[in-house]
C-alpha positions as CSV (number, residue, x, y, z in Angstrom):
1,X,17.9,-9.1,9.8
2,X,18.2,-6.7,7.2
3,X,16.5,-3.6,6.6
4,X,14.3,-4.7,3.8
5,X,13.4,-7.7,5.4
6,X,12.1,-6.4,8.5
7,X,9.5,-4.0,6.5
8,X,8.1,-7.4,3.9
9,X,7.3,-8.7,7.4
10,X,5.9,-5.8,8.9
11,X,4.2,-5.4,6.0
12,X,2.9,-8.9,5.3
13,X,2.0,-8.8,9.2
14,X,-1.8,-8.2,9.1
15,X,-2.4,-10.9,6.2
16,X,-0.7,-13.2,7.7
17,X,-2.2,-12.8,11.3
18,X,-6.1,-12.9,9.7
19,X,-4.7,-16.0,8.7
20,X,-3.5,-17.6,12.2
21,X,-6.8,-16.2,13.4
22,X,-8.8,-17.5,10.7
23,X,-7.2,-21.1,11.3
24,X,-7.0,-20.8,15.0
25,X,-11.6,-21.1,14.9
26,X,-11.1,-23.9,12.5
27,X,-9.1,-25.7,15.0
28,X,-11.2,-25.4,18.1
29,X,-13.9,-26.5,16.1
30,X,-12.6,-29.3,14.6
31,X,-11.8,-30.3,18.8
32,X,-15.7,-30.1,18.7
33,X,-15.7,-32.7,15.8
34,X,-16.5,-30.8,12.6
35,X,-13.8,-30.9,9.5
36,X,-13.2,-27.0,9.1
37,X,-9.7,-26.4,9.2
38,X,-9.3,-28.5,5.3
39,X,-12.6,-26.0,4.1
40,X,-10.7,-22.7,5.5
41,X,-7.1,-23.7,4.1
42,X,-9.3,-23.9,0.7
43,X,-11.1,-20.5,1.4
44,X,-7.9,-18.9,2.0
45,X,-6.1,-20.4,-1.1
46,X,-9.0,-18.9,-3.4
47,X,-8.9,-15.6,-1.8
48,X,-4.9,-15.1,-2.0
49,X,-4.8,-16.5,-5.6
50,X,-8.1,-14.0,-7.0
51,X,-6.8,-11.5,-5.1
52,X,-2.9,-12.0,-6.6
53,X,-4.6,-12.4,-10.0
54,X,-6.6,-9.1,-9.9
55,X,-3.7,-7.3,-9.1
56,X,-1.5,-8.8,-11.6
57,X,-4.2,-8.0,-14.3
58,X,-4.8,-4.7,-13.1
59,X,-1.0,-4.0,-13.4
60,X,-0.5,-6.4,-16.6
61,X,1.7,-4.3,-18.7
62,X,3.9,-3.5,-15.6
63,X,4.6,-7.4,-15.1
64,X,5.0,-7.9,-19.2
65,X,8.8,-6.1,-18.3
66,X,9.8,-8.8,-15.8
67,X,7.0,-12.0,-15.8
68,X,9.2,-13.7,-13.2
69,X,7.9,-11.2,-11.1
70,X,4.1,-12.5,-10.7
71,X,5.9,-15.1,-8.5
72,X,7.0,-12.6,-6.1
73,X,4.0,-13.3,-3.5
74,X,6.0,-11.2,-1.1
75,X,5.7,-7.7,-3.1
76,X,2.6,-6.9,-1.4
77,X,0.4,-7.1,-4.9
78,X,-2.8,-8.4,-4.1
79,X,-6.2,-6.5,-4.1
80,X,-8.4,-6.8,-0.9
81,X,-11.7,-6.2,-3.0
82,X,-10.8,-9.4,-5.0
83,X,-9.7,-11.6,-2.4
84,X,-12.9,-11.1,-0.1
85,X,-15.4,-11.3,-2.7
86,X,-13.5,-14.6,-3.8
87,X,-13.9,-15.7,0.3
88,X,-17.1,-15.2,-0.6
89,X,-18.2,-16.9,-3.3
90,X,-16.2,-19.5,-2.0
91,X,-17.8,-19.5,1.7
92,X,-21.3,-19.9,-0.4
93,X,-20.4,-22.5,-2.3
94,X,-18.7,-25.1,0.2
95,X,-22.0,-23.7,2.9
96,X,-24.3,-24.9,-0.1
97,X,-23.1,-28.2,-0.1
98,X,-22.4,-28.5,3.1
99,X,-24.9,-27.0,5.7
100,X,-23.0,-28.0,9.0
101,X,-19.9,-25.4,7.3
102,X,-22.3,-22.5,7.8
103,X,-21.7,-21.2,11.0
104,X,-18.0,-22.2,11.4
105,X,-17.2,-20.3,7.7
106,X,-18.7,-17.4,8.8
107,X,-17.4,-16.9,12.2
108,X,-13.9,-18.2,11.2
109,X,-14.2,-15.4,8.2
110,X,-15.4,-12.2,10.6
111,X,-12.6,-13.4,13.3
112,X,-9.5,-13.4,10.3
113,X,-11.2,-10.0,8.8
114,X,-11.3,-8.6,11.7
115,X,-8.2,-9.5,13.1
116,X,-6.5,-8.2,10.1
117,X,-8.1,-4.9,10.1
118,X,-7.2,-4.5,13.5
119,X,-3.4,-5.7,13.2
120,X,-3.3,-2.9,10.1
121,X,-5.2,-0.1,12.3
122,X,-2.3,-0.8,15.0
123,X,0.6,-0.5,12.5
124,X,-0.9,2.8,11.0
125,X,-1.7,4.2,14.9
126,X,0.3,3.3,17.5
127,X,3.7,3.0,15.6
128,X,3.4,6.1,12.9
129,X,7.1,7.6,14.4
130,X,8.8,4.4,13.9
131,X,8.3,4.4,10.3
132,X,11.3,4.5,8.0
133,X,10.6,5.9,4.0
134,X,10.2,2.6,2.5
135,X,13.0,0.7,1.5
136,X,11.4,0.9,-2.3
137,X,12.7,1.0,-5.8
138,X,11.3,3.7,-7.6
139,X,11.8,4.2,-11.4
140,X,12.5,8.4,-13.2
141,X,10.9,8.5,-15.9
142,X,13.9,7.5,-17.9
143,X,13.8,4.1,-16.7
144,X,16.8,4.0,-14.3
145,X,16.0,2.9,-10.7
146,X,16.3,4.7,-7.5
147,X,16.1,3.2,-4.2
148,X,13.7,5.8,-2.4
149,X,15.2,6.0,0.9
150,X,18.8,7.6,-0.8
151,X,16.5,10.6,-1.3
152,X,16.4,11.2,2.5
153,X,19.3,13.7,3.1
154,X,17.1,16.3,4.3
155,X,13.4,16.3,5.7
156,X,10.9,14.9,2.4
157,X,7.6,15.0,1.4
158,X,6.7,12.0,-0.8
159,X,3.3,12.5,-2.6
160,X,1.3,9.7,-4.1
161,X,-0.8,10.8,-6.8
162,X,-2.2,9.3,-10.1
163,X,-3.6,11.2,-13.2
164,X,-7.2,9.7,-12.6
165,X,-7.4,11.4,-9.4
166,X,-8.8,14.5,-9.3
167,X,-7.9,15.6,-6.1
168,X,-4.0,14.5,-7.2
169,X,-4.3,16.9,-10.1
170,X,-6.0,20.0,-8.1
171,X,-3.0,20.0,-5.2
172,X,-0.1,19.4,-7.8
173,X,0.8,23.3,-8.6
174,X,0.4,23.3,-5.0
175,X,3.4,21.1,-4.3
176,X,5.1,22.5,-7.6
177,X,4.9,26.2,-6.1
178,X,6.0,24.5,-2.6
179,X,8.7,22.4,-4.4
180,X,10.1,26.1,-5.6
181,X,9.6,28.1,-2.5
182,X,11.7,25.2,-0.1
183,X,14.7,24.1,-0.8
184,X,15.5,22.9,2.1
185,X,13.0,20.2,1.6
186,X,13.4,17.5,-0.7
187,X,10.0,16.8,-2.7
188,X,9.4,13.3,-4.4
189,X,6.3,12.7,-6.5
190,X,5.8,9.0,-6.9
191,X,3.3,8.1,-9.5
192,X,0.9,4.8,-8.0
193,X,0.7,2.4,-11.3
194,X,0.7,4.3,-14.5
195,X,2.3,3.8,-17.4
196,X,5.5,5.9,-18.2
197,X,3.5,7.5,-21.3
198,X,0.9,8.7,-19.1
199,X,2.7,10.5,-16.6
200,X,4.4,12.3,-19.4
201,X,1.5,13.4,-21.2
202,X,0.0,14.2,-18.5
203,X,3.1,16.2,-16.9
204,X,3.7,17.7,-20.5
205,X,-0.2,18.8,-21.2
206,X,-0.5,20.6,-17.6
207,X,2.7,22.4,-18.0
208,X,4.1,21.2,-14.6
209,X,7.8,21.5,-14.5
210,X,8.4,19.0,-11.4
211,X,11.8,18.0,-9.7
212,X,11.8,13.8,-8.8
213,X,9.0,12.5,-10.8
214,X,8.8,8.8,-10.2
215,X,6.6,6.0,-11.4
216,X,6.0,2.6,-9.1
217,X,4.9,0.3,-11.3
218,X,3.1,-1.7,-8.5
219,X,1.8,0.5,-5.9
220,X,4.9,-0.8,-3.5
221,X,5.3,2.7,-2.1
222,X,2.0,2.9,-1.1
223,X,1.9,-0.3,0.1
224,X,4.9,-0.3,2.4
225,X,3.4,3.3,3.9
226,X,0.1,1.8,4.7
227,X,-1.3,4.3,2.3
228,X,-4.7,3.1,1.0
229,X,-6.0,6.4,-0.8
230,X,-5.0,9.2,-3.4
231,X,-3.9,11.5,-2.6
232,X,-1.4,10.8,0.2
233,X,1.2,13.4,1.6
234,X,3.9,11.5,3.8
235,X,5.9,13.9,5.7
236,X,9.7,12.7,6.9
237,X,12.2,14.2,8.8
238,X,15.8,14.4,7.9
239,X,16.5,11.0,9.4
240,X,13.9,9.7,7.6
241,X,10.9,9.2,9.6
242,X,7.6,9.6,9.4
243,X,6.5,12.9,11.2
244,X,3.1,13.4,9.7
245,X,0.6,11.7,6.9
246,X,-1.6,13.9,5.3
247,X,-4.5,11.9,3.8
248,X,-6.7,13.9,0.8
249,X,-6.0,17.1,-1.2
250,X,-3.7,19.7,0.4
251,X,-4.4,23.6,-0.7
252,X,-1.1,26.2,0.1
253,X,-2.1,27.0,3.6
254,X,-2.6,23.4,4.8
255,X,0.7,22.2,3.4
256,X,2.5,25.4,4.6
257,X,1.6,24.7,8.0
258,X,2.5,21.0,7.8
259,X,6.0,22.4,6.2
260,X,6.3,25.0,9.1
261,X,5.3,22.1,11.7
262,X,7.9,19.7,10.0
263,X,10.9,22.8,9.9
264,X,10.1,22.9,13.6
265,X,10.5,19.6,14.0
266,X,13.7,19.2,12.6
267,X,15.2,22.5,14.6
């Protein structure tokens, strides 16, 4: 199986097991008579298709460049704040015309919620040294396209960062001054969902002169990494695995001594 693979299922893991475990309650208690397994197949199709469609219309002018690409359920796209209010709304309604659904909906829901929580904890946890830098494209700001993992010839940091985050724009002369002081280290700043034009004006109007800027159009970097908040440091070694994940703003001594620990690391 090839490399690429192997991380969409890893990634697509979680979902897919809040799924099993969602259907596995509808079947024990359809053995107990009650129709629940055609009311949860339902409950799951609304929450996958609001949660696709929130994503798609939060990224919109992203998919305008390649439409085809809305059909690409496998690209990890989908926002989790839209698919459970939609398992909501959903749950109510079917509960409101059936009252016998009640208790089935609802524990079928917690058990698949759970379960996928738990499945995403685990990945994130138990397996951090086994992750690879994403096997990602990643655009310059010129367009062309870089597959993020050819970057790794030497230990990385990859930092996720938008311009609406504050904390992203307080710790970037941080990793600009770090960027200069370590060449040893290669430094990848990959912008989470902005448009091309923003990065630029946002780059050019703060006077940061930045080596590997790169925009991801869909969030896939963060995605692939587990990464669920801005700003996130991922730390690699020089064969390309995670060593460390630094979730929030970094100031110069906090990222010196991850450096340091990472250097050490290597040696």
């Amino acid at each position: 199986m090839s490399g690429s693979a192997t991380e969409t299922i890893r990634h697509l893991a979680p979902a897919a097991i809040g799924i099993v475990a969602t259907l596995g309650v509808g079947l024990w208690y359809r053995r107990r008579g009650l129709r629940t397994v055609p009311a949860l197949a339902g409950l799951i199709v609304a929450s996958l298709a609001a949660a696709r469609m929130a994503f798609v219309l939060q990224h919109v002018d992203s998919y305008r460049a390649g439409p085809l690409a809305v059909f690409d359920l496998a690209d990890g796209g989908y926002s989790a704040v839209a698919g459970l209010f939609a398992a909501f709304v959903t749950s109510a309604e079917m509960t409101r015309r059936t009252a016998a659904l009640r208790r089935p909906l609802v524990i079928a829901s917690i058990t698949g919620i759970t379960a996928w929580v738990a499945t995403t904890v685990a990945t994130l946890d138990f397996a951090p040294a086994q992750t690879l830098v994403p096997l990602v494209e990643v655009k310059r700001l010129d367009g062309a396209t870089v597959q993020l993992r050819t970057l790794t010839t030497k230990p990385m940091v990859v930092n996720l960062w938008a311009t609406w985050c504050p904390p992203c724009r307080r710790e970037m002369p941080v990793l600009r001054d770090a960027q200069r002081r370590h060449p040893d280290t290669v430094f990848v700043f990959v912008n989470q969902g902005e448009a091309i034009a923003t990065i630029q004006s946002y780059l050019a109007r703060e006077r940061l002169d930045l080596d590997n800027v790169f925009f991801d159009p869909f969030n896939a970097v963060a995605q692939r990494s587990g990464s669920f908040a801005y700003p996130t440091t991922l730390f690699f070694d020089g064969s390309g695995k995670l060593f460390m994940r630094q979730v929030g703003e970094l100031n110069g001594n906090s990222l010196d001594e991850r450096l340091t620990m990472l250097s050490r690391a290597q040696r």
